[in-house]
C-alpha positions as CSV (number, residue, x, y, z in Angstrom):
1,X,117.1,15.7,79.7
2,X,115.7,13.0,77.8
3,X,113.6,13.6,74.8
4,X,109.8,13.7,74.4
5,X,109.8,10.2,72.3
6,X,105.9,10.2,70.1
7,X,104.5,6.7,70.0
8,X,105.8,4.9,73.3
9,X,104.0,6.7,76.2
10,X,100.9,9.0,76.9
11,X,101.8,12.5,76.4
12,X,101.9,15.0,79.2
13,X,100.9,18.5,79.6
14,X,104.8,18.8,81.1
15,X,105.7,17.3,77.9
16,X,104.1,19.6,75.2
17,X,105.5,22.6,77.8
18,X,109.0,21.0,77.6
19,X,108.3,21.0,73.9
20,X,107.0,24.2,73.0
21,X,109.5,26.3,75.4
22,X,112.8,24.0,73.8
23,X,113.7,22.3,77.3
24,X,113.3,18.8,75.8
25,X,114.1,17.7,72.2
26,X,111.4,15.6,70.7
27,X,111.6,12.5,68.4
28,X,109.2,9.9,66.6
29,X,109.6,6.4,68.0
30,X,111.4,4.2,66.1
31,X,110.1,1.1,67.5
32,X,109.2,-1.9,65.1
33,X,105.2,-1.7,66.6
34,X,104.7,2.0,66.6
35,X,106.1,1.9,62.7
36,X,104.2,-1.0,61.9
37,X,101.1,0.6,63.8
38,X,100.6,3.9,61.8
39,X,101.9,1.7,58.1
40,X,98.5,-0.5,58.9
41,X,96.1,1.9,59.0
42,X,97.5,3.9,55.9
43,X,97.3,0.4,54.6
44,X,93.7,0.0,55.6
45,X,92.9,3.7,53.6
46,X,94.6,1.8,50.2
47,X,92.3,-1.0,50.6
48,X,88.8,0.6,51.5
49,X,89.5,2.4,48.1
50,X,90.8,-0.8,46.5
51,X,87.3,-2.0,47.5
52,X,85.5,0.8,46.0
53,X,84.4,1.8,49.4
54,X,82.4,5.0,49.9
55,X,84.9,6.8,52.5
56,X,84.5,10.3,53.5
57,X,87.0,13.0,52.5
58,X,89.2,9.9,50.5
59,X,86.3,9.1,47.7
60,X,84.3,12.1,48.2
61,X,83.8,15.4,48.8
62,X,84.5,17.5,52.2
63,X,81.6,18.6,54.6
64,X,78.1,19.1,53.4
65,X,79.5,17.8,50.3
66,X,80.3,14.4,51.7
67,X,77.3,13.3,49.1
68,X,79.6,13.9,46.1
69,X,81.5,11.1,44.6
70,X,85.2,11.9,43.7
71,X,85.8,10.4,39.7
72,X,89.1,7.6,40.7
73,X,91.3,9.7,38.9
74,X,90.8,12.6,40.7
75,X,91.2,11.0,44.5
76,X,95.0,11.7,44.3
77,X,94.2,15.9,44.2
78,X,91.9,15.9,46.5
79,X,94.0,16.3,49.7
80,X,96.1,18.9,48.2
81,X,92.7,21.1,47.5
82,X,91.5,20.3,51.1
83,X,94.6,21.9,52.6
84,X,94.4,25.2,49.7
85,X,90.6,26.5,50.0
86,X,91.0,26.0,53.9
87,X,94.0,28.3,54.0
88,X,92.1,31.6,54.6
89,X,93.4,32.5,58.3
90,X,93.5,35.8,60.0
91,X,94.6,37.7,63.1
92,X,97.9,36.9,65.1
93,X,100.1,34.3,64.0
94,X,100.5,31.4,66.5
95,X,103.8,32.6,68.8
96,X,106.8,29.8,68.4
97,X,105.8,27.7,71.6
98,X,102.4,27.5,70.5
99,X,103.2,26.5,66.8
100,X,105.0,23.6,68.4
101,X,102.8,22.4,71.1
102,X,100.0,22.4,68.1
103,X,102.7,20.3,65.9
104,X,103.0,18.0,69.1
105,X,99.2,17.7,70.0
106,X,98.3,16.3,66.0
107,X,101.8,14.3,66.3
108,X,100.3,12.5,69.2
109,X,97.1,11.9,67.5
110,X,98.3,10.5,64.5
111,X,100.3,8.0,66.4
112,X,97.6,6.4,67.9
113,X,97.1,4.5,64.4
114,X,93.3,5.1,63.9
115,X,94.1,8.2,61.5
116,X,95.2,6.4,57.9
117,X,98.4,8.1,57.4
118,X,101.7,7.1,56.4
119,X,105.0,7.0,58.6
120,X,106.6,8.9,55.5
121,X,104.0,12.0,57.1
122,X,104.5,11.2,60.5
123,X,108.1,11.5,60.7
124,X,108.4,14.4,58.4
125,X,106.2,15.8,60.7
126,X,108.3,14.7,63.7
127,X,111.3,16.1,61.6
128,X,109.9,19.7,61.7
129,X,109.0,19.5,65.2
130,X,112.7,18.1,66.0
131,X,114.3,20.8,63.6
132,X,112.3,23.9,64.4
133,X,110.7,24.4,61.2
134,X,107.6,26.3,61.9
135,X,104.2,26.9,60.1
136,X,103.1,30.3,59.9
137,X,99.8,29.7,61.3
138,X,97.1,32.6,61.7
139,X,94.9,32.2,65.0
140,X,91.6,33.2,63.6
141,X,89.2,30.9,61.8
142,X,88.4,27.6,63.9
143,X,84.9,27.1,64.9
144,X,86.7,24.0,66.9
145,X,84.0,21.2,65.5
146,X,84.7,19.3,61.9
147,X,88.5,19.8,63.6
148,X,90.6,22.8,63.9
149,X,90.6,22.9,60.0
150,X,91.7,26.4,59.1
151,X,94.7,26.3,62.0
152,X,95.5,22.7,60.7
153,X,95.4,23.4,57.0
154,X,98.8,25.3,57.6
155,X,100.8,22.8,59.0
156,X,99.4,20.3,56.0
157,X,100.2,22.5,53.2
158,X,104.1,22.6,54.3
159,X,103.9,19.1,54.8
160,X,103.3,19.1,51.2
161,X,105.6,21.9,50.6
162,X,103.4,24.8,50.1
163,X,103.3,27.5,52.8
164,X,105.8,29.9,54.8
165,X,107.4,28.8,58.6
166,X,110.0,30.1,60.7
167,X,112.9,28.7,60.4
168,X,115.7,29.9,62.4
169,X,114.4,33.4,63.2
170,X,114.0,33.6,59.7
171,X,110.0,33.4,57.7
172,X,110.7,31.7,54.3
173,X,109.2,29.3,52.4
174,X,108.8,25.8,53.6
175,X,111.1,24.3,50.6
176,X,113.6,26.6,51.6
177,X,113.7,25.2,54.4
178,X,113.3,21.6,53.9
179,X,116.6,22.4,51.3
180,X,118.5,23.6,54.0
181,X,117.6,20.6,56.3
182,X,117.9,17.8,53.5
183,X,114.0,17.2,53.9
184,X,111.2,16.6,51.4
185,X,107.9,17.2,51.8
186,X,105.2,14.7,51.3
187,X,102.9,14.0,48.7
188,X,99.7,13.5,50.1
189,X,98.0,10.4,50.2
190,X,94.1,10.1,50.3
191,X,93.3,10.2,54.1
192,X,96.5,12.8,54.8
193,X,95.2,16.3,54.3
194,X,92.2,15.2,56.4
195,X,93.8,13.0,59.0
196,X,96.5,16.3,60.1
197,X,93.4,19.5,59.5
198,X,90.3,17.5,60.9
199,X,91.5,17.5,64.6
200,X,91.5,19.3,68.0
201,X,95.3,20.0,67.9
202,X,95.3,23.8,67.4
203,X,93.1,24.2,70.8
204,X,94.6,21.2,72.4
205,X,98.5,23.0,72.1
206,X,97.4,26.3,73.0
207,X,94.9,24.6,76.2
208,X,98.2,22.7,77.2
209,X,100.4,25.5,77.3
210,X,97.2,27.8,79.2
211,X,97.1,25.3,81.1
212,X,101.0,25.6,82.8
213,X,100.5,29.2,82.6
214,X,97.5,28.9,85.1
215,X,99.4,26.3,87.0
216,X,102.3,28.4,87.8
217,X,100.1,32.0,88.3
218,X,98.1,30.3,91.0
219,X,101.2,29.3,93.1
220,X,102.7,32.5,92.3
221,X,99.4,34.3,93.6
222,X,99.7,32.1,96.8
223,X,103.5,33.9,97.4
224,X,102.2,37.4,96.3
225,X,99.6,36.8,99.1
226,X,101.7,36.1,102.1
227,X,103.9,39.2,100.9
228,X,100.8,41.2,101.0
229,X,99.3,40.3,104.2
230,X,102.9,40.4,105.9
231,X,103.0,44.1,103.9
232,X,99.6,45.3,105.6
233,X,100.9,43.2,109.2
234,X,98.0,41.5,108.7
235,X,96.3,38.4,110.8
236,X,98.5,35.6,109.9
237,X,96.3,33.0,112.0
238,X,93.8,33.6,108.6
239,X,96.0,30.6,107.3
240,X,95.8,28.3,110.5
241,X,96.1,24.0,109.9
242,X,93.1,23.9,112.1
243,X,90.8,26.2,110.3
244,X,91.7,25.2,107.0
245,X,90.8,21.8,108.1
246,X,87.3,23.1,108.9
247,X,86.6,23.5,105.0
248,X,89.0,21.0,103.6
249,X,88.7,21.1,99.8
250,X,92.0,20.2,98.5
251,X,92.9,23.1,96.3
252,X,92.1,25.4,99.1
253,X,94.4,23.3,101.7
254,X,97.5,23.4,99.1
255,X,96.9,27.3,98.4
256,X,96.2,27.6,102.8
257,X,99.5,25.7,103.5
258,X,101.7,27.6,101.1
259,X,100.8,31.0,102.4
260,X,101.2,29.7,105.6
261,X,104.7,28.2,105.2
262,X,105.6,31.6,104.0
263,X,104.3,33.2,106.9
264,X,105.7,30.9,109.7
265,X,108.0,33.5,111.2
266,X,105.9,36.4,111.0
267,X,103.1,34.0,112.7
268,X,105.1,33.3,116.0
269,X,106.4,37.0,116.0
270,X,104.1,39.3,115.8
271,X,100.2,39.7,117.2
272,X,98.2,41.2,114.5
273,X,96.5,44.7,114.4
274,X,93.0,43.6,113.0
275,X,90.7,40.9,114.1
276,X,89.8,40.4,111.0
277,X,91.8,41.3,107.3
278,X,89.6,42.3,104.4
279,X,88.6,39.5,102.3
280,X,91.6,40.0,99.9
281,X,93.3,38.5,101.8
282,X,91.5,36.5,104.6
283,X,89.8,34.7,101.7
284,X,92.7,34.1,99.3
285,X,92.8,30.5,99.7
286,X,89.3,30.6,98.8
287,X,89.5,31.9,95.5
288,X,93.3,30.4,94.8
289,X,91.7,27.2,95.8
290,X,89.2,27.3,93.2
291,X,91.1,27.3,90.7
292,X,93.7,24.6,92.6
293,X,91.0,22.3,93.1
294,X,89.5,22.7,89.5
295,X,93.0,22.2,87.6
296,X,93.1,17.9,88.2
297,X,90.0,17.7,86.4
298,X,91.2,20.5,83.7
299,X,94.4,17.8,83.3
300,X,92.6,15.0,82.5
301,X,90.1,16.6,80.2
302,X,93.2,18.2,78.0
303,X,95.4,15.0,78.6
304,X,92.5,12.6,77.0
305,X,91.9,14.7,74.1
306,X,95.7,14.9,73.6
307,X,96.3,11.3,73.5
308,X,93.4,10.5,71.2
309,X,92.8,10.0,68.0
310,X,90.1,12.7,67.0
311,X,90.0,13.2,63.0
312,X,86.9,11.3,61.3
313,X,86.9,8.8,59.6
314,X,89.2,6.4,61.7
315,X,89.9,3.3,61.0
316,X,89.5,0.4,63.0
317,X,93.2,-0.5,64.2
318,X,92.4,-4.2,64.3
319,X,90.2,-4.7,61.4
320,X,90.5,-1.7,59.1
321,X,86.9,-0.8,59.3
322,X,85.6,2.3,58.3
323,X,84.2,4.7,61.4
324,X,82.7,7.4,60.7
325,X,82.3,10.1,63.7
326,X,82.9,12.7,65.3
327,X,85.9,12.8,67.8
328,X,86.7,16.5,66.1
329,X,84.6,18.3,68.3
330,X,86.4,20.1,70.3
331,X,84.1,20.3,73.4
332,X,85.8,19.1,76.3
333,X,88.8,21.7,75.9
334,X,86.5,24.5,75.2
335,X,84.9,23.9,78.8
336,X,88.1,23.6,80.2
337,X,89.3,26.5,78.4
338,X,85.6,28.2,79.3
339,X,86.3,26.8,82.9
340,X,90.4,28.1,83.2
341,X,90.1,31.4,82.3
342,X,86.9,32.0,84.4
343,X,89.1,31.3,87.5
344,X,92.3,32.5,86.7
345,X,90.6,35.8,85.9
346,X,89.0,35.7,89.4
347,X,92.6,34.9,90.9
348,X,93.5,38.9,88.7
349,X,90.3,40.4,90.8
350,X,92.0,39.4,93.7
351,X,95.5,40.8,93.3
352,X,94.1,43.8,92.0
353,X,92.0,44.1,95.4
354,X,95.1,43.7,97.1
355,X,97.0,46.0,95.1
356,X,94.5,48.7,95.6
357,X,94.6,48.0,99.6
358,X,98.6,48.2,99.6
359,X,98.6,51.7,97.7
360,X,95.6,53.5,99.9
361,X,96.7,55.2,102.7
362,X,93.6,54.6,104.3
363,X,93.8,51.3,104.5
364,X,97.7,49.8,104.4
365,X,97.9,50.4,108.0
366,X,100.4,53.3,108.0
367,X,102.3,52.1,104.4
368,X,103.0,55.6,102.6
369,X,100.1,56.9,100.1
370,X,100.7,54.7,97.3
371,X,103.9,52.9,98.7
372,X,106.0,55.8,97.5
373,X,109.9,55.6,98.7
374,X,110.5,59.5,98.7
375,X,111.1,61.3,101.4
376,X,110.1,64.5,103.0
377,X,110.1,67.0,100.7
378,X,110.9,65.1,97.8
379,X,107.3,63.1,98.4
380,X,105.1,66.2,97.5
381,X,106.4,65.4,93.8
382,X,106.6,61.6,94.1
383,X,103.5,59.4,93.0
384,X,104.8,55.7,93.7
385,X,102.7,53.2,92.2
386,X,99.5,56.0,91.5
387,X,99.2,54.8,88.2
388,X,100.3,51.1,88.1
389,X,97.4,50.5,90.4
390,X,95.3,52.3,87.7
391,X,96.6,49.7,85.2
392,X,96.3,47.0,86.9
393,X,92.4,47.7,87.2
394,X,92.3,47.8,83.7
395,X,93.9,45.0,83.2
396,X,91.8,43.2,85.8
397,X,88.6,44.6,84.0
398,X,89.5,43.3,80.6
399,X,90.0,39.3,81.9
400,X,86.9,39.3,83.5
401,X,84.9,41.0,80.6
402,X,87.0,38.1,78.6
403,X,85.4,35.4,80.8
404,X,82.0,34.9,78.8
405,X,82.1,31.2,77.8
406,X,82.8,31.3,74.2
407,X,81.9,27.2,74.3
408,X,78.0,28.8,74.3
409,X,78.6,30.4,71.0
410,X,78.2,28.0,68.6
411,X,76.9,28.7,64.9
412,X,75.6,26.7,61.9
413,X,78.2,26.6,59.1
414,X,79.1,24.8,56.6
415,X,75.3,24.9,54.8
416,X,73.9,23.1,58.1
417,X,76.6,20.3,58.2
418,X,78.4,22.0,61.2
419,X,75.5,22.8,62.9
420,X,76.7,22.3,66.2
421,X,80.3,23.1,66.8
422,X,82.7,23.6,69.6
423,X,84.4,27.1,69.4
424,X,87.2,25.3,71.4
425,X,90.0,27.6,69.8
426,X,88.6,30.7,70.6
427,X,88.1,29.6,73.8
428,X,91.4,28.4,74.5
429,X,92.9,31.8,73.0
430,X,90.8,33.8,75.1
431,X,92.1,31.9,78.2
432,X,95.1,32.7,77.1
433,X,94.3,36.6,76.5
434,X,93.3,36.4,80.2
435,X,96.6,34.9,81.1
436,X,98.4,37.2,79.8
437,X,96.2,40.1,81.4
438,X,96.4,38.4,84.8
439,X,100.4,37.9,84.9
440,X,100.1,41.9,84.2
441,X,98.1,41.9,87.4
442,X,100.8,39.3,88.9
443,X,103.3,41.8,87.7
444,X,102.0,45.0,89.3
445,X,101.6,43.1,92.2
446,X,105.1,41.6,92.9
447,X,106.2,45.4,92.5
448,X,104.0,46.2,95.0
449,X,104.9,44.2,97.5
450,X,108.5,44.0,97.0
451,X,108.1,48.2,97.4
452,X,105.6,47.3,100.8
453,X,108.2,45.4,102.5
454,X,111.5,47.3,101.5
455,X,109.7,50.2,103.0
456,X,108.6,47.8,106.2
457,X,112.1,47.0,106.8
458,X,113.5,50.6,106.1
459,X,111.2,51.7,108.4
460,X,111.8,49.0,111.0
461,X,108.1,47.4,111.4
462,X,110.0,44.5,110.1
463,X,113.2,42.4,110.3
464,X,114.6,39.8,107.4
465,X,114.3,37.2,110.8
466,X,110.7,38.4,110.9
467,X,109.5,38.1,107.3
468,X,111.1,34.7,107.3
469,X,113.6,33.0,104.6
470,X,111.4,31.8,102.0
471,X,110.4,35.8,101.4
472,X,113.8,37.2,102.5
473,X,114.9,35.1,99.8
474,X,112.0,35.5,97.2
475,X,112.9,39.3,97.3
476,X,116.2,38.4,96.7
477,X,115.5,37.0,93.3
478,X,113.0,39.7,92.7
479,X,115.5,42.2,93.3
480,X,117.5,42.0,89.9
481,X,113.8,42.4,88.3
482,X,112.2,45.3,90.3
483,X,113.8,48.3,91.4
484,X,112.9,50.4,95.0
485,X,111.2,53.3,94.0
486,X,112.5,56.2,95.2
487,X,112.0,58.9,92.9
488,X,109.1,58.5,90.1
489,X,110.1,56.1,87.0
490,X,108.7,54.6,84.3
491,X,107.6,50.9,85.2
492,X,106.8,49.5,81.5
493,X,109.8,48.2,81.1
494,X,109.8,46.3,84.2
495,X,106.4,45.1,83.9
496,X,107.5,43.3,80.7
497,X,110.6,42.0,82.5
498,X,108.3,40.5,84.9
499,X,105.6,39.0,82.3
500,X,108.5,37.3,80.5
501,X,109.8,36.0,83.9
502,X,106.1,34.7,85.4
503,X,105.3,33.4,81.9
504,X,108.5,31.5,81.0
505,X,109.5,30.5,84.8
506,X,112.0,32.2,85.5
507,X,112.1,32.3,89.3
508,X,111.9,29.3,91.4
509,X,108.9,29.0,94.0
510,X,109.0,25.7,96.7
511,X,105.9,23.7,96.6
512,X,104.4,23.3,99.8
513,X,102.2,20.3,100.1
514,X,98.4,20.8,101.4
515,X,99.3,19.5,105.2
């Protein structure tokens, strides 16, 4: 595949994924007018202070102390100080794909030429991206407004050869690293410590790759429901062209039709037993389409601030002037963060309902008591899915207790010069807590109605000409993932197996257009 190439088109969400999970190699254009682009406005930094210009974080001081002049001689150290006293993270370290979708969101900033640094920066930090040399960079810290400055200050501090990364499977220092590539770092020039921390990249990267995540869980959640409605023989006229077109918000016809198409054979086979199915299921496209119909605008909020330059001061491409702002905050991904894991959280409540339907007796129309595979006497022992159901509502519980906004949180810092920030990063982290609850949910799920049908067809309430191909050969894949369940087993493992597997991809599902 061709590499991600920084400078010559807009970057994509699909390209920061391709990025960040190593499908695509990424390089910095080499082009004559994307060179020539970021050399001007490091060019326009050297002559504001040739000037004697007052220029924020180049001739003075950072934040509330904007008002202090920096003594000529002292300009130089500046940067180098920014990126020190900001280097007081905590919690989790960014994972490997996340490190590198942050790298890719400030490498598409800074080549948009508004940010006063040098191509010397740029391409070393292109090089790292390229080579796999990742900052060690501790989640906790950003309030997402004046930039993600804590995050940020990691990845400028190895820049300037100070700081630990990962480099192949191995933490070290960053000059080892650079040693072992032929690489040296930077020395930071006036705007540099400020153009790289005092952006949106740390919750742009992590929003991108939350993002795909969401993406893919919804259209998985449209294939779990079709397995769960043909599980419980369920009404499969709840997914009719017609009615769908009734109510026809787009998101809601694309999750309608692909439940459908996976329920063609069992439609023109088989009358159903209920009217009516609980509103797990009847209204699945109404909650999957939610989220479907909310994702476009999600895109081009994420896409906009990932193409833009969003550090302060910028510098006028054409001119050089001096603009001071505020493009840092962090506000449009923290709703869309805010926004994401609201829904994909409410996508969780509704495979958990479903779960819970396919394990009750009382209610799976005639599927054992919690889809156990044991046999008479062997099932007075046997507990079946008992407790993953149990799991699964505390996994469910946790997302939507996760789904306060965190963009309504914001706090004065800074002695009053923040006053009014984003919390962008937290947001984005939390939609990605709630992702990784919900493929749990997903998880549980796929076991359960992989177990529902193997015990359909064992029985024979079902045949593979009845279920249809695009299940029959679903369970096919699932089948080297998730085991029949016989005799009681523990399921952790397998539950991992299938997280890894929903998170990275790793099964193919065929989009179905909203017709």
């Amino acid at each position: 595949m061709s590499d991600v190439v920084f400078g010559e088109a807009a970057l994509t969400l699909e390209d920061v994924w391709d990025i960040a999970r190593l499908i695509r190699m990424s390089r910095l254009s080499a082009s004559d007018v994307v060179v020539t682009r970021i050399a001007r406005s490091a060019a326009f930094v050297d002559a504001a202070i040739q000037r004697g210009e007052t220029v924020y974080g180049v001739t003075t001081g950072y934040g509330d102390s904007c008002e202090t002049n920096v003594p000529a001689d002292l300009v130089a150290e500046l940067p180098l100080h920014l990126t020190r006293y900001h280097r007081c993270g905590t919690g989790n370290v960014l994972n490997e794909a996340q490190t590198r979708a942050v790298m890719a969101a400030r490498l598409s900033s800074l080549v948009q030429g508004w940010s006063g640094v040098t191509p010397d920066l740029v391409q070393l930090l292109a090089d790292m991206l390229r080579r796999d040399i990742l900052p060690r960079i501790p989640a906790e810290g950003s309030v997402g407004a004046s930039g993600d400055l804590t995050p940020l200050s990691y990845v400028a501090a190895c820049l300037a050869g100070e700081g630990v990364v990962l480099y192949r499977g191995e933490e070290m220092e960053v000059s080892v690293a650079f040693a072992r590539e032929g690489l040296e770092p930077v020395v930071l020039q006036p705007k540099e410590a400020l153009a790289v921390m005092n952006g949106t990249a740390a919750m742009t990267g992590i929003g991108a790759l939350a993002f795909k995540r969401a993406e893919w869980l919804s259209h998985l959640s449209c294939r779990i429901t079709a397995m769960a409605s043909l599980a419980l023989l369920g009404n499969a006229a709840h997914f009719d062209a017609r009615l769908a077109a009734a109510k026809p918000h787009p998101g809601q016809l694309k999750a309608t039709a692909r439940i459908r198409n996976d329920l063609t054979a069992f439609a023109a086979a088989s009358a159903p037993d209920r009217l009516q199915d609980r509103y797990s299921i009847r209204c699945a496209p109404h909650v999957i389409g939610v989220l479907e119909d909310m994702l476009p605008a999600f895109r081009g909020l994420l896409e906009t601030e990932l193409n833009s330059a969003n550090d302060n001061p910028l510098f006028d491409p054409q001119d050089g002037r001096v603009l001071h702002g505020g493009h840092f905050y962090g506000g449009h991904v923290a709703f869309a963060m805010d926004g994401l894991k609201t829904l994909v959280a409410n996508v969780a409540d509704l495979l958990d309902r479903q779960l819970a339907l396919l394990v009750d007796g009382r209610f799976n129309n005639g599927l054992p008591q919690h889809l156990s595979g044991a046999r008479a006497p062997r099932n007075a022992i046997n507990h079946g899915l008992k407790a993953v159901q149990i799991a699964a509502s505390a996994w469910t519980a946790e997302a939507l207790k996760l789904t306060m906004p965190a963009s309504v949180f914001s706090r004065s810092t800074e002695c009053h010069n923040q006053d009014k920030v984003s919390m962008g990063t937290i947001a984005a982290r939390d939609a990605v807590r709630v992702l990784e609850l919900s493929e749990q949910v997903a998880a549980a799920g796929l076991i359960a109605t992989r177990q529902a049908l193997h015990l359909r067809l064992r029985a024979g309430e079902l045949t593979h000409e009845i279920v249809g191909s695009p299940i029959v050969e679903f369970c096919e894949q699932m089948d080297s993932l998730i085991p029949f369940i016989d005799e009681d087993l523990p399921l952790d493992r397998v539950i991992a197996k299938l997280c890894t597997a929903i998170e990275s991809r790793g099964f193919t599902l065929p989009e179905t257009g909203a017709s």
